[in-house]
N, C-alpha and C positions, 0 to 999 in steps of 0.2 A: 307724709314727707318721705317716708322711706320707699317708696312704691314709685315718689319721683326721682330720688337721687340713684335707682335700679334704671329706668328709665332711661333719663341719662347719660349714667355711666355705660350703658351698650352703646347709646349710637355714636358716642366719642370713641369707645373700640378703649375702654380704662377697665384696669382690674380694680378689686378693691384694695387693693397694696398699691395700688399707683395712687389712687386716690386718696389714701391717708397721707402717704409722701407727700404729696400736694400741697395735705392740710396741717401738715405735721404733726399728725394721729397713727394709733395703732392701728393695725387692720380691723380688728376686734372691735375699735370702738366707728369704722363702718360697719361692720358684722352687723351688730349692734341698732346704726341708726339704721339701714335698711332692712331691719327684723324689728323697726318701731319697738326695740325694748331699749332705747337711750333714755332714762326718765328726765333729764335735762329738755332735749328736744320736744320730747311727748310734752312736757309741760308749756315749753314754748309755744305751741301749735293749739294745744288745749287753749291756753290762757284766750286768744285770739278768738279760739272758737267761741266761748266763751261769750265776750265782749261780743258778738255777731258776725264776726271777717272768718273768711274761710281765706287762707293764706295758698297762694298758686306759684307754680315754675312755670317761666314763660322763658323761650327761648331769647336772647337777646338778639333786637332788629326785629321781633314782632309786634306786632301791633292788637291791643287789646282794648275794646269796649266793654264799659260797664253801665247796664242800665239797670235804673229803679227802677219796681212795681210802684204800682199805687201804693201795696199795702205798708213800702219804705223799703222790704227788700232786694237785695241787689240781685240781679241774675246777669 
């Protein structure tokens, strides 16, 4: 999650100060989630993993397929 929201926050042209403004967050606690040491978030994303969903950023107005394997997983 944090490797997406670095991602991102470049091709929007955002610092991490803008973007806590945004969220009405510290900058620290983007520091934080884009250094994957927010443990709130990490659990969030685990929990997911977990249950079998790998959770994605998709740009909005894209368009995304999901297909099963046989063996039920998703690729």
């Amino acid at each position: 999650m944090g490797r997406a929201l670095v991602g991102v926050r470049h091709v929007a042209g955002l610092t991490q100060a803008e973007i806590a403004g945004m969220l009405g967050m510290d900058r620290t606690t983007v520091i934080d989630i884009e250094a994957e040491r927010n443990t709130a978030v990490n659990r969030f994303v685990g929990l997911f993993n977990r249950m079998g969903y790998d959770l994605i950023a998709v740009p909005r107005g894209a368009r995304v397929t999901v297909e099963v394997s046989d063996n039920g997983a998703a690729s």
